[in-house]
C-alpha positions in Angstrom: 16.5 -105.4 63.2 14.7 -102.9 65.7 17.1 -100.0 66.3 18.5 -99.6 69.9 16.1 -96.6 70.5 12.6 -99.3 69.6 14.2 -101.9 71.6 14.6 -99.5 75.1 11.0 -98.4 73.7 9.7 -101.7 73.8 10.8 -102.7 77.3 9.8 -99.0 78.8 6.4 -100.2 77.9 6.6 -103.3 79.4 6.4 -105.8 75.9 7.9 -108.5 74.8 10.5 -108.0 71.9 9.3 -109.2 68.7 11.8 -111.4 66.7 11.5 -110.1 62.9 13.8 -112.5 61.4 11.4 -115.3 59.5 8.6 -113.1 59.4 6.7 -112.2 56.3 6.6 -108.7 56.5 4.5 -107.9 54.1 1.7 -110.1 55.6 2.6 -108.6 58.7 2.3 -105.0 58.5 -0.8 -105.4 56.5 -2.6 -107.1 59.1 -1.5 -104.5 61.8 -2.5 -102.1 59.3 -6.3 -103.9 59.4 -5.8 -104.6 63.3 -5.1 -101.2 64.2 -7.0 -99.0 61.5 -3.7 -97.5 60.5 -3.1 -96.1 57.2 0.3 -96.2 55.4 1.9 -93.1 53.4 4.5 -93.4 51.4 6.3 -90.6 49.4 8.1 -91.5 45.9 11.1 -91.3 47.6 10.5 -94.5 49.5 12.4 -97.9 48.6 10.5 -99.5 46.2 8.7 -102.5 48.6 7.6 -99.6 51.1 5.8 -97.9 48.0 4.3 -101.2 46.8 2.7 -101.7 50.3 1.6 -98.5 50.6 -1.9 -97.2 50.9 -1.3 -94.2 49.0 1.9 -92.9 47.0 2.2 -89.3 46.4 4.2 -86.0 46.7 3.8 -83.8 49.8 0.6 -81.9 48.8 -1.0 -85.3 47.9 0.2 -86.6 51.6 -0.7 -83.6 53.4 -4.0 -83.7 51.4 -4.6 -87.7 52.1 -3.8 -87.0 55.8 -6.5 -84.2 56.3 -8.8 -86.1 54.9 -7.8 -89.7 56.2 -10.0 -91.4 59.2 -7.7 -94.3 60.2 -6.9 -93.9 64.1 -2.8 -93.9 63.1 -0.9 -92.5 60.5 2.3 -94.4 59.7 4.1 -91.9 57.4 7.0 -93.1 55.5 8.7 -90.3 54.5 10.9 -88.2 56.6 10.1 -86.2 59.6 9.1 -82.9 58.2 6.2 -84.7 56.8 5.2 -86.9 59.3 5.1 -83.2 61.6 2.7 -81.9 58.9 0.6 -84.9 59.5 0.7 -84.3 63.5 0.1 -80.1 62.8 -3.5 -81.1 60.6 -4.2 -84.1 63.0 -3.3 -83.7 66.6 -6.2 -86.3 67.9 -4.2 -89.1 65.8 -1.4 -91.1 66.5 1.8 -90.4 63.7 4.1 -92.6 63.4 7.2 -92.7 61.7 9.8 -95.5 60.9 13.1 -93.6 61.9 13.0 -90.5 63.4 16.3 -89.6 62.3 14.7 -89.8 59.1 15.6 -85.7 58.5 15.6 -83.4 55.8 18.9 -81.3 54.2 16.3 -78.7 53.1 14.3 -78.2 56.3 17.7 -78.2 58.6 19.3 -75.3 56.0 16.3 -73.2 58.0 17.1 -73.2 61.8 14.2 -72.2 63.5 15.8 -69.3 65.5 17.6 -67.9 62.9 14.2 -67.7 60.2 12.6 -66.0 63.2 15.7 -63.6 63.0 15.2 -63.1 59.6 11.0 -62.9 59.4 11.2 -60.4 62.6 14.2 -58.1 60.6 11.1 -58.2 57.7 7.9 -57.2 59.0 6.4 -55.8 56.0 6.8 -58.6 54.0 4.6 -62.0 53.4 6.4 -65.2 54.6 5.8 -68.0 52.0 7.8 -71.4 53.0 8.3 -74.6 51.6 6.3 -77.5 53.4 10.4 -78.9 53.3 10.6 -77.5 56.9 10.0 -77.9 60.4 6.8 -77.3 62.7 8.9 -74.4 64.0 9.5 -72.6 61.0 6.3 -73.0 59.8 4.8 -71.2 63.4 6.9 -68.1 61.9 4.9 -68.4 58.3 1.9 -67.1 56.6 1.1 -69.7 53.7 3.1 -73.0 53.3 3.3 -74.5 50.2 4.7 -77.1 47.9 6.7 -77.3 44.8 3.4 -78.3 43.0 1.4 -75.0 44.3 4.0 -72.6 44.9 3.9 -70.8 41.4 0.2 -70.5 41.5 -0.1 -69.4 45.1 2.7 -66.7 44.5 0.6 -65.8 41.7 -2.1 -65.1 43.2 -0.9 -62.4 45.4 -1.0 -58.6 44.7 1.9 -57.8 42.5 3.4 -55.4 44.9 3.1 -57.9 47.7 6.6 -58.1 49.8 7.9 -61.8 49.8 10.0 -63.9 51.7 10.6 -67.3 50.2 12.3 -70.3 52.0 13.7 -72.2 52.4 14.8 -73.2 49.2 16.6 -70.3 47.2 16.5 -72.9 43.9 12.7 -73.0 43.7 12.2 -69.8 44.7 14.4 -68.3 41.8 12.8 -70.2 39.3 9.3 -68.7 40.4 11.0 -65.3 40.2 11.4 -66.2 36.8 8.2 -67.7 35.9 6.5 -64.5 37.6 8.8 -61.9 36.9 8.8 -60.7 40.8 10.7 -60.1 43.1 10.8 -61.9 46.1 13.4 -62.0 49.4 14.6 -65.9 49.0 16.5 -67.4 52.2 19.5 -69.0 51.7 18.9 -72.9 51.7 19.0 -75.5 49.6 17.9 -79.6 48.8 21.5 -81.4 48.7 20.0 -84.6 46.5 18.6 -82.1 43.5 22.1 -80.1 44.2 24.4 -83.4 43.4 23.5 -83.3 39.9 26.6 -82.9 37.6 25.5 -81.1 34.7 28.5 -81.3 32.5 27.6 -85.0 32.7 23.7 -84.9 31.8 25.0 -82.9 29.1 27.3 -85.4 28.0 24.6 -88.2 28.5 21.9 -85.9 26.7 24.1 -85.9 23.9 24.5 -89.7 23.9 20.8 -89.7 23.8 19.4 -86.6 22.1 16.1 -88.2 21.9 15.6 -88.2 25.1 14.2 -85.3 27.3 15.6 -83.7 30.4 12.5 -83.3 32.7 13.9 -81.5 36.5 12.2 -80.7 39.5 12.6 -77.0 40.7 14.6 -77.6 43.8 17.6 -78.2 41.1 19.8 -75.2 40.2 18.9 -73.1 37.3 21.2 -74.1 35.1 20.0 -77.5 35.0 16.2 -75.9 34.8 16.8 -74.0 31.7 18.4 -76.7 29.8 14.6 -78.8 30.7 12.4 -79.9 28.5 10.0 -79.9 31.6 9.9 -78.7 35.0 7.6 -79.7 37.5 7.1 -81.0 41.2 7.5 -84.8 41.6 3.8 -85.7 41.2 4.3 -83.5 37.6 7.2 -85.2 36.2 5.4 -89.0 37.0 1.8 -87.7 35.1 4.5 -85.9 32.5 5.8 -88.7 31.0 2.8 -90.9 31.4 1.0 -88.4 29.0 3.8 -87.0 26.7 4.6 -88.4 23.1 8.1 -88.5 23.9 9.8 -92.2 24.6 12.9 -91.4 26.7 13.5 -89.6 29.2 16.6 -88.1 31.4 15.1 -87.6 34.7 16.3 -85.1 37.4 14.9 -85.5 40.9 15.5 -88.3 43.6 16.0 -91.9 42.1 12.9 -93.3 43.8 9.9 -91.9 41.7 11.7 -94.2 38.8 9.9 -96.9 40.2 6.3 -95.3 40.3 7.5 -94.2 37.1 8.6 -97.5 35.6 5.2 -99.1 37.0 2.9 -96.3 35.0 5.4 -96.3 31.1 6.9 -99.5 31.5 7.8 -99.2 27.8 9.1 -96.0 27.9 13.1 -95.6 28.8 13.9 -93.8 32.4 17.5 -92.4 32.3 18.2 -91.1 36.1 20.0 -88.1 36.1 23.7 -88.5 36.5 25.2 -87.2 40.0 29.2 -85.5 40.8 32.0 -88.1 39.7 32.3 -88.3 43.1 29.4 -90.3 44.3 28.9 -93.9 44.8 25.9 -93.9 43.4 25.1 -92.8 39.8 21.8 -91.2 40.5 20.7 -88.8 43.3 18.9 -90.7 46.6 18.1 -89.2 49.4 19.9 -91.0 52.5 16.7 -89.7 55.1 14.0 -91.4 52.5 16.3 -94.2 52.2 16.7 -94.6 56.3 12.8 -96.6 56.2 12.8 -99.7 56.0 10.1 -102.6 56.2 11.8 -103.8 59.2 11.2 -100.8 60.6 7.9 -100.5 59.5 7.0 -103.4 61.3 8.1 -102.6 64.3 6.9 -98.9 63.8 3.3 -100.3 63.7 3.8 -102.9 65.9 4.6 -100.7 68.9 3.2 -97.5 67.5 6.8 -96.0 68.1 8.7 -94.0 67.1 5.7 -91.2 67.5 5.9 -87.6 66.5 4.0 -85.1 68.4 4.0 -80.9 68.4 4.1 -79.0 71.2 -0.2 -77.1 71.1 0.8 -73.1 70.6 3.6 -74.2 67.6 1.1 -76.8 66.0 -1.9 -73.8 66.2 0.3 -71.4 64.1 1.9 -73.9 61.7 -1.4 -75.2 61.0 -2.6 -71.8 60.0 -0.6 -71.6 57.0 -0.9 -75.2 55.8 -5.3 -74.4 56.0 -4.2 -71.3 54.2 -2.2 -73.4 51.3 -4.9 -75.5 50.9 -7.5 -72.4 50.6 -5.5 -71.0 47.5 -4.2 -74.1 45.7 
């Protein structure tokens, strides 16, 4: 069903509502996809029928990368709205759509833009490296953006006695402390999916199945990162266990890249990382990832709404540190 929001939408601009009961979606979206030379994006995160009718599946540097480079007149980006903005920041002669625009992000809304200003402004000496998990704003205050695929290397590759602020995730930042051995000023946010993990209980399940490896991504807590057999961004862990010796598998990041995952090693065994007693669900998912549907897909294409868009002087400065990622990774 089109949300309330679409359906004022739809008759603001004067069209007839579309029933989408009895459609074949599928069909559907890939002819409005060929109709309108749209491309579709999908992160990992994404239910499983969204990534199957996607056009390319990746992490957020893949995405960002496949938007800059992409020369379809409309980007529909399923993901959540930090990304689509990124999209928008490297694009701004394109129409970005995206399914849900409450589709948000726990990591990017730990950094409010007015406070991080706050914070860079009380810092002036040092460089200001953020997570592509944040908003357009945010980004405006920062000099490289990067991703949890680049981040070690581009840290890396500053002088040693470079001053660093790192946000917004304090999680990923400390584990590049670690890996580098510097210092850095981390900001005080975090993802809450790679947070739920219960670690008691993937100990408890590791020892149930010692074969198997724990492999993490670096938003989760350091305990969790030391006990790894691998660490590495999402796009890392998928091409990790396509290309390690190993059979099982006890994976620790949001539930969806199980199905890319599954696809690639479909003889190997995917054991998602157990989550808090607590929750419903006995892996970690993302609600914002999980708020795209292909309902709303369809109609996201359909009427090219909802549509993101950055106000000029904030896309100008946040685009300056996502060219400046992309020159150093």
């Amino acid at each position: 069903m089109l949300t309330q929001e679409v359906k004022n939408k739809v008759q603001e601009l004067g069209y007839a509502e579309a029933p989408v009961e009895g459609l074949d979606l599928v069909a559907e979206i890939k002819k409005l996809k060929e109709e309108k030379n749209a491309v579709l994006l999908a992160h990992y995160y994404q239910r499983p029928e969204i990534q199957d009718l996607a056009d390319f599946v990746g992490d957020s540097l893949a995405l960002a990368q496949k938007a800059a480079e992409t020369d379809a007149d409309i980007i529909m980006f399923a993901g959540v709205h930090f990304m689509a903005e990124t999209a928008k920041i490297i694009n701004p002669e394109k129409t970005v759509i995206l399914p849900d625009l409450n589709a948000g992000c726990s990591l990017a809304e730990s950094a409010p833009a007015d406070k991080f200003k706050e914070f860079v402004e009380a810092h002036p000496d040092h460089t200001v490296i953020t997570y592509i998990n944040s908003s357009a704003e945010v980004k405006a205050y920062t000099d490289i953006t990067v991703t949890s695929t680049n981040a070690l290397k581009i840290v890396e590759s500053l002088p040693k006695d470079e001053k660093i602020i790192f946000a917004p995730d304090k999680n990923l930042g400390a584990y590049i402390m670690k890996e580098t051995g510097r210092e850095m000023l981390l900001w005080d946010g975090a993802c809450v999916v790679h947070e739920a993990f219960a670690f008691d209980r993937i100990m408890e399940l590791k020892a149930r199945h010692p074969e198997s490896q724990i492999i993490a991504h670096p938003e989760s807590d350091m305990t969790l990162l030391r006990a790894a057999s691998f660490v590495g961004s999402t796009a890392a862990l998928l091409k990790y266990v396509q290309e390690d010796e190993g059979e099982s598998y006890i994976v620790a990041t949001e539930a969806g890249i199980l199905h890319k995952m599954a696809q690639s090693v479909p003889h190997k065994e995917l054991i998602p990382a157990p989550t808090d007693e607590n929750n419903t669900c006995a892996c970690s998912e993302c609600h914002f990832m999980k708020m795209n549907t292909l309902e709303k897909v369809y109609s996201c294409l359909k009427y090219e709404y909802p549509s993101v868009d950055v106000p000029e002087d904030i896309r100008i400065k946040a685009k300056s540190s996502i060219e400046r990622m992309f020159e150093l990774s």
